[in-house]
N, C-alpha and C positions, 0 to 999 in steps of 0.2 A: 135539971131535966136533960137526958140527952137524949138528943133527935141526933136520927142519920137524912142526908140530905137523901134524895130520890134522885133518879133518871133525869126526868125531868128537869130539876132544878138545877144538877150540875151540866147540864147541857144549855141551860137558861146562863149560866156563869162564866163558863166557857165562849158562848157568843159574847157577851156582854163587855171581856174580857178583849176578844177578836176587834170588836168594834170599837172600842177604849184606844187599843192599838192604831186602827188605820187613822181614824178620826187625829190621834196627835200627828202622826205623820202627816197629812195633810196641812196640817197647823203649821209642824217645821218647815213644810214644804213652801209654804206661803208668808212665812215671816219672814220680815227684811232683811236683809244681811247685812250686816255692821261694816260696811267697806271704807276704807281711808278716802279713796278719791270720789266718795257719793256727792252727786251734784246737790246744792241747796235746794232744797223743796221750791216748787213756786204753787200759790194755792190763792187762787181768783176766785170771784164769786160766780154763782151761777150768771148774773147780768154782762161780768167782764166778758165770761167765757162767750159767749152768745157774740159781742160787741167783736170781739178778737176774731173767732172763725166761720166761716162760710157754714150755711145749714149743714150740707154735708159733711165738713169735717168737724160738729160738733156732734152730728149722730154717730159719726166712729170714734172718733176721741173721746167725748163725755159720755156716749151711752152705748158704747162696746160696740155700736153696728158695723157692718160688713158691705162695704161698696162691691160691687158686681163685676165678675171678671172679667178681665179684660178693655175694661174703662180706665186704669189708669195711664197717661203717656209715659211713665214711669217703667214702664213695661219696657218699653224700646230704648230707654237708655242708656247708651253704651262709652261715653266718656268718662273719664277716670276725675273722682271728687269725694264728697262725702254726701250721705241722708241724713238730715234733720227731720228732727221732731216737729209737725208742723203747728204745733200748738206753742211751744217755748222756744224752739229753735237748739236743741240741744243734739249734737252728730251721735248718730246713733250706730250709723255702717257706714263700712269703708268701700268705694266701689270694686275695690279688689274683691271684695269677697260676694258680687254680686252672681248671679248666676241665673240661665233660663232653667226653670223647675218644670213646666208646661202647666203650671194650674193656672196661670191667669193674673195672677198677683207677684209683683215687685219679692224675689228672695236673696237669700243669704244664708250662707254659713255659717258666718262667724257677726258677733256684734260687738261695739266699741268696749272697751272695759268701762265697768260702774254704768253703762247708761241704760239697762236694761231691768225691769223689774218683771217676775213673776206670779202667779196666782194658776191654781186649780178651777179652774173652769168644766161647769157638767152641764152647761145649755145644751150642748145635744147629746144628752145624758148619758153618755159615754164620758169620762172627764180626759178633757185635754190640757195642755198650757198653755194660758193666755199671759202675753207679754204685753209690758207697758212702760214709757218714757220713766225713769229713773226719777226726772226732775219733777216733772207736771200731772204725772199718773193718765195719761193721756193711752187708751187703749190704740195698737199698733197692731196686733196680728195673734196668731198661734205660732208655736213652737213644736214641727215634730221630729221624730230620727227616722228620716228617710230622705235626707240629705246627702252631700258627695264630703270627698277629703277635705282637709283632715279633720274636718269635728262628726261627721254624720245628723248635722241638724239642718232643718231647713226650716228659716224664717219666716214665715208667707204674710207679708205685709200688706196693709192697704196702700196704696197708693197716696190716698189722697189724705192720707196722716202723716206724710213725708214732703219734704221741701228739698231738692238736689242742689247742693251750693257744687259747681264747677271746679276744677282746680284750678291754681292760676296759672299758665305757662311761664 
């Protein structure tokens, strides 16, 4: 038998087609990257995780929350060191690349090589990037491009998902 498709249905094939598309790119977008210097996974239970960090930095680290600007002391810090991950302990930025952004939250430009993981994030249903510990998958912030030289990103961290180790004079 031969049928010709209709209006309709090539139009029905063509989205389906559209969304086949974004749907993988999101996927690539969000799949690990095979990096030589990736730190060894660390993976606690929920009781460790609990046992290890303050309420607060379990509601940002283990369940993506968002501490309130302007609460971290992190904010103010101006000596030259690195941020750790405050869940593993893993240097995530360098204070070189800290910088005042005005939102409120601890940023950056640039972050350590291999310590940073991504994912598509559409909680406020616009999708943004949400960044996370490399090591412990501890949520850390968003990622946008409206950042200064020379990458054009801006980090916007939580505070209180960071640990500031000082440098040593």
């Amino acid at each position: 038998m031969n049928r010709h498709i209709n209006r309709r249905e090539w139009l029905g094939v063509i989205a389906a087609g559209a969304l086949g598309a974004v749907a993988a790119r999101v996927i690539a977008a969000d799949a690990p990257a095979a990096a030589s210097g990736a730190p060894t996974p660390l993976k606690l239970s929920d009781a460790e995780w609990r046992k290890r960090l303050s309420p607060g930095q379990y509601a940002v680290l283990r369940n993506e929350g968002t501490e309130r600007p302007r609460s971290s002391p992190l904010n103010d810090e101006k000596r030259r060191g690195t941020y750790h991950c405050a869940g593993c302990d893993l240097p995530l930025f360098s204070s070189d690349t800290k910088y005042e952004s005005g939102t409120g939250w601890p940023s950056f430009h640039t972050a350590l090589p291999d310590a940073l993981g991504t994912k598509t994030d559409f909680k406020a249903i616009l999708p943004r990037t949400e960044y996370h510990c490399a090591r412990c998958g501890g949520h850390q912030g968003h990622v946008f491009d409206d950042g200064p030289a020379p990458t054009g990103k801006r980090y916007c961290n939580n505070g209180i998902a960071l640990r500031f180790a000082p440098a040593e004079a």
